[in-house]
C-alpha positions in Angstrom: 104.3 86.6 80.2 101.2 86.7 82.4 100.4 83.3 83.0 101.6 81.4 86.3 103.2 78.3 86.6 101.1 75.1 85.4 100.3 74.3 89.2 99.4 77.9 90.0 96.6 80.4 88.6 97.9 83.6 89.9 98.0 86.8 88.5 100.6 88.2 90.7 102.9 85.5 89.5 103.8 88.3 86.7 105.0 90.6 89.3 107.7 88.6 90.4 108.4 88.0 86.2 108.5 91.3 85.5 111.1 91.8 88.8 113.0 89.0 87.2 113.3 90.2 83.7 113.6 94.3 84.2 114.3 94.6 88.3 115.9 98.3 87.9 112.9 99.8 85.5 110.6 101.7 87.8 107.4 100.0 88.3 105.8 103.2 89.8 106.5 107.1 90.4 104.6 108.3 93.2 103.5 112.3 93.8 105.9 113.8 96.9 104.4 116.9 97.1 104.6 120.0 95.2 106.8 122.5 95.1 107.0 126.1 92.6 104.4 124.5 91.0 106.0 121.3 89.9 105.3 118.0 91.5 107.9 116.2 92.9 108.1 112.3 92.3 109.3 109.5 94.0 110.0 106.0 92.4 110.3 102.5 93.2 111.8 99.4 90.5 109.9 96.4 90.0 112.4 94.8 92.2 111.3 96.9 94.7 107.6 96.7 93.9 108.2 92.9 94.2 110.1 92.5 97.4 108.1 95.1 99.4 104.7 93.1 98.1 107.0 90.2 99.4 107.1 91.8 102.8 103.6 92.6 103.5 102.4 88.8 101.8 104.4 87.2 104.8 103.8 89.9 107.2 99.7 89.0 106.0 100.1 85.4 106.7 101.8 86.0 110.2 99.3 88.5 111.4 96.3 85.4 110.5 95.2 87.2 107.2 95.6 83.8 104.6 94.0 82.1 102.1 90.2 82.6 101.1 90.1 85.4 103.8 88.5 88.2 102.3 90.0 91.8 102.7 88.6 95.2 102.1 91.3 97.6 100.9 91.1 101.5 101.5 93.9 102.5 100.5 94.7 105.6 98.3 97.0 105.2 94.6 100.4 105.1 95.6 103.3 102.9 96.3 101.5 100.8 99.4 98.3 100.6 97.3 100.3 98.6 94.3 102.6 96.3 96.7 99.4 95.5 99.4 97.4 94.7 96.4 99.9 92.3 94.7 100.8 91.2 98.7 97.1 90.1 99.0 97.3 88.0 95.8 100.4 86.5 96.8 98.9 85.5 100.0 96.1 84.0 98.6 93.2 86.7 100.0 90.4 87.5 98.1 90.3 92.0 98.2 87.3 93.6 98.3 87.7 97.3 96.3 84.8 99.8 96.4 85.1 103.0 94.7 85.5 105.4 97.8 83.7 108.2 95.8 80.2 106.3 95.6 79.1 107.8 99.2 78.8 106.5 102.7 75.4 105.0 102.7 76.0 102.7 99.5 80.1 101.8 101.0 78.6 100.5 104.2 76.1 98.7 102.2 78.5 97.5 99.6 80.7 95.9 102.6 77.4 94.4 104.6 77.1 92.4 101.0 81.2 91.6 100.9 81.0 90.2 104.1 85.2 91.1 104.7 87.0 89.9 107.6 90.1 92.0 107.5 90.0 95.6 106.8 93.4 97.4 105.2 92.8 101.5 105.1 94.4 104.4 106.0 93.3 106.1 109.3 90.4 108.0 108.2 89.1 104.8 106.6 89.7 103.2 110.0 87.8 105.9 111.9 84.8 105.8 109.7 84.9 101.8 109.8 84.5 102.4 113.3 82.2 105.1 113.6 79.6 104.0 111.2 80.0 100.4 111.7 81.0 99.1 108.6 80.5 95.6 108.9 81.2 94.6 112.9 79.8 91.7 112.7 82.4 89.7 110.3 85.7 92.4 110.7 87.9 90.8 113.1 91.4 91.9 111.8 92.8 95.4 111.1 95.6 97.1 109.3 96.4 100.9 109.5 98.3 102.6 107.1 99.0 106.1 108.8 98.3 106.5 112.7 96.7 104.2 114.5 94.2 105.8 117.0 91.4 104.0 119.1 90.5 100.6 117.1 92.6 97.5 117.6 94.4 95.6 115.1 98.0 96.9 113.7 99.6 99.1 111.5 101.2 98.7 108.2 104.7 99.2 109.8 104.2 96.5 112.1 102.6 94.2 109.2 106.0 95.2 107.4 108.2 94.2 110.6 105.7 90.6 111.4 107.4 89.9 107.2 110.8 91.0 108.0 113.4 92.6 105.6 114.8 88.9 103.6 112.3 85.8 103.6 110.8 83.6 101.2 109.0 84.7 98.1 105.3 84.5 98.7 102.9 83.3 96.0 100.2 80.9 97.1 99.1 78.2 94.5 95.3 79.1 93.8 93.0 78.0 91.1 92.0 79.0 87.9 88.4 79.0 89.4 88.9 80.3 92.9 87.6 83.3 94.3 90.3 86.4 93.3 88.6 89.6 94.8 85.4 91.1 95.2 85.2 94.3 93.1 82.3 96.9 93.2 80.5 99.1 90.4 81.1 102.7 90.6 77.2 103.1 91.0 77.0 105.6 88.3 74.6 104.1 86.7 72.5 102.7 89.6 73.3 100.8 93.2 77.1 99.7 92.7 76.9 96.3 92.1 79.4 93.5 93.3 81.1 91.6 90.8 83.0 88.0 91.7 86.2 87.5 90.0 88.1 84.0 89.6 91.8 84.2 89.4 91.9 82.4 85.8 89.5 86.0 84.8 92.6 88.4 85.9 95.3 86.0 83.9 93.3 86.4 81.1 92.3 90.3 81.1 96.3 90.8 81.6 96.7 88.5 78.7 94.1 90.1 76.4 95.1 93.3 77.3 98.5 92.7 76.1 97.7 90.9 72.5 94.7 93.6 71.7 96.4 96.8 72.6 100.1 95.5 72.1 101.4 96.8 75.3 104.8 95.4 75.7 107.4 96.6 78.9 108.4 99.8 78.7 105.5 101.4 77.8 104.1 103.9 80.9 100.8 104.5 81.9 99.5 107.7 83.7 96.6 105.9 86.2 94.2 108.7 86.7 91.7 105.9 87.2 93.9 102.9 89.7 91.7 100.3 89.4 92.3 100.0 85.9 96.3 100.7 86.7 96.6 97.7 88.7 97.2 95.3 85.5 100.5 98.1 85.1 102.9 95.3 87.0 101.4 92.8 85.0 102.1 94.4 82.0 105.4 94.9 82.3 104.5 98.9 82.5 105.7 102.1 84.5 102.8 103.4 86.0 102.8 107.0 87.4 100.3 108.1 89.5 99.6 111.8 88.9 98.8 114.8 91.3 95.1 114.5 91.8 91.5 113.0 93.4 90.8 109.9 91.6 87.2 110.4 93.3 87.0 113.9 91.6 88.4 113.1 88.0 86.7 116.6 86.4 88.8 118.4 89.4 91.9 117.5 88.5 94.6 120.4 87.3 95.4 119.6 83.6 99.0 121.3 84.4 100.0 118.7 86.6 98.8 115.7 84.2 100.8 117.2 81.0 103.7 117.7 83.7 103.3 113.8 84.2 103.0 112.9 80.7 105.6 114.9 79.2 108.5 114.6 82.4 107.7 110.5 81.9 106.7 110.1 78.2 103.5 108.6 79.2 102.0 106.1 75.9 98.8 105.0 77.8 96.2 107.0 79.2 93.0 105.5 80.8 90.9 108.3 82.0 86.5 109.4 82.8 85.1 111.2 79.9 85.3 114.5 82.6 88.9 114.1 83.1 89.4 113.9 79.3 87.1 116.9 79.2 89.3 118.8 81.4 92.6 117.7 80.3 91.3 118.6 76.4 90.0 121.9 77.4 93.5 122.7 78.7 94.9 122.0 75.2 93.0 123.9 73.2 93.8 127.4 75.3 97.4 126.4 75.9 97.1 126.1 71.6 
């Protein structure tokens, strides 16, 4: 079920469902690195998923980051990604996601217009938030995931330590027509354009999702596009993030995507027309 508690329009009410119902099914298998070839996988259960989201929601709410603040997210497909995601629902924040591959000029554009006042990115991220000055007048709060260098703010470690090991379940009691998140075109065809979702919109894509593709738990889902992965938890499915540059979708090597789908019997595949390209091309010469 995808639908929150009658006093509460949340979508990441369905995480902590899905934690309840299947807590040792693995929510998400991670790349590790390759190695002869192979990539190696790490994995995390939905009970897991849930108390780590858990973690950072409280460790959000400590650091000042609450409810209505809005929060750009740079942060690339992985475990973090999923549990910060779900951790800034639960907390009540409104995310801001823009398609890193869209260019400098139109990201710091696409933020001016977002207006966030916490940033969440790895260190890079950071350094170019800095540097170009994405958005300085309304950023007042920063997380780091990797190394934290010259900027203030702290880093995802300490957000995990500010929400401790055991607390509370976080899930804040939002509206069916409050702002959820802030989510941004791709700009392919034209200036990415910022689109304003309500939570009640995310309850019912997860719901409709469900009913008109029949996705029931169990089912896995290789996310060569995350943005589209992040109803997985919802859903109930395993998602498995493959080997590759979700900016670069026609770059990535069709042997490590059949690796993915036939080590974890993937049944969904969302990908660009040039990944499906790519991955098809490899199919026909392999016979």
């Amino acid at each position: 079920m995808a639908t929150a508690p009658a006093d509460r329009c949340n979508v990441a009410a369905a995480l902590a469902e899905q934690a309840r119902a299947q807590p040792d099914t693995p929510a998400i298998h991670t790349p590790a690195g390759v190695r002869g070839g192979k990539v190696r996988y790490e994995s995390a259960s939905y009970a897991e998923l849930d108390a780590l989201s858990d973690r950072y929601a409280r460790g959000l709410r400590a650091y000042g980051i609450g409810r209505g603040t809005r929060v750009a997210l740079m942060v690339p497909p992985g475990l973090d990604f999923f549990a910060l995601f779900f951790a800034l629902f639960k907390a009540g924040t409104v995310p801001v996601l823009i398609d890193p591959g869209i260019g400098l000029k139109p990201l710091k554009r696409c933020l001016g217009e977002a207006e966030p006042e916490a940033f969440i990115g790895v260190t890079r991220a950071q350094a170019a938030r800095v540097l170009l000055r994405w958005s300085p007048d309304t950023i007042r709060l920063n997380v780091t995931v990797g190394p934290r260098l010259f900027w203030g703010g702290i880093t995802l470690r300490k957000l995990a330590r500010l929400g401790g090991e055991t607390g509370d379940a976080v899930l804040a009691a939002t509206e069916p027509d409050e702002m959820a998140a802030i989510l941004f075109t791709s700009g392919s065809t034209g200036i990415p354009k910022g689109v304003v979702y309500q939570h009640r919109h995310f309850v019912a894509q997860v719901d409709m999702l469900r009913d008109t593709f029949g996705i029931r738990p169990g089912e896995v889902d290789l996310a060569t596009f995350p943005p589209f992965a992040l109803f997985d938890p919802a859903l109930g499915m395993t998602t498995v993030v493959p080997e590759m540059d979700p900016t670069r979708p026609a770059q990535a090597d069709p042997r490590y995507l059949v690796q993915a789908i036939e080590q974890f019997g993937v049944t969904n595949l969302f990908g660009s027309p040039a990944l499906l390209k790519t991955l098809g091309r490899h199919a026909h010469a392999e016979g």
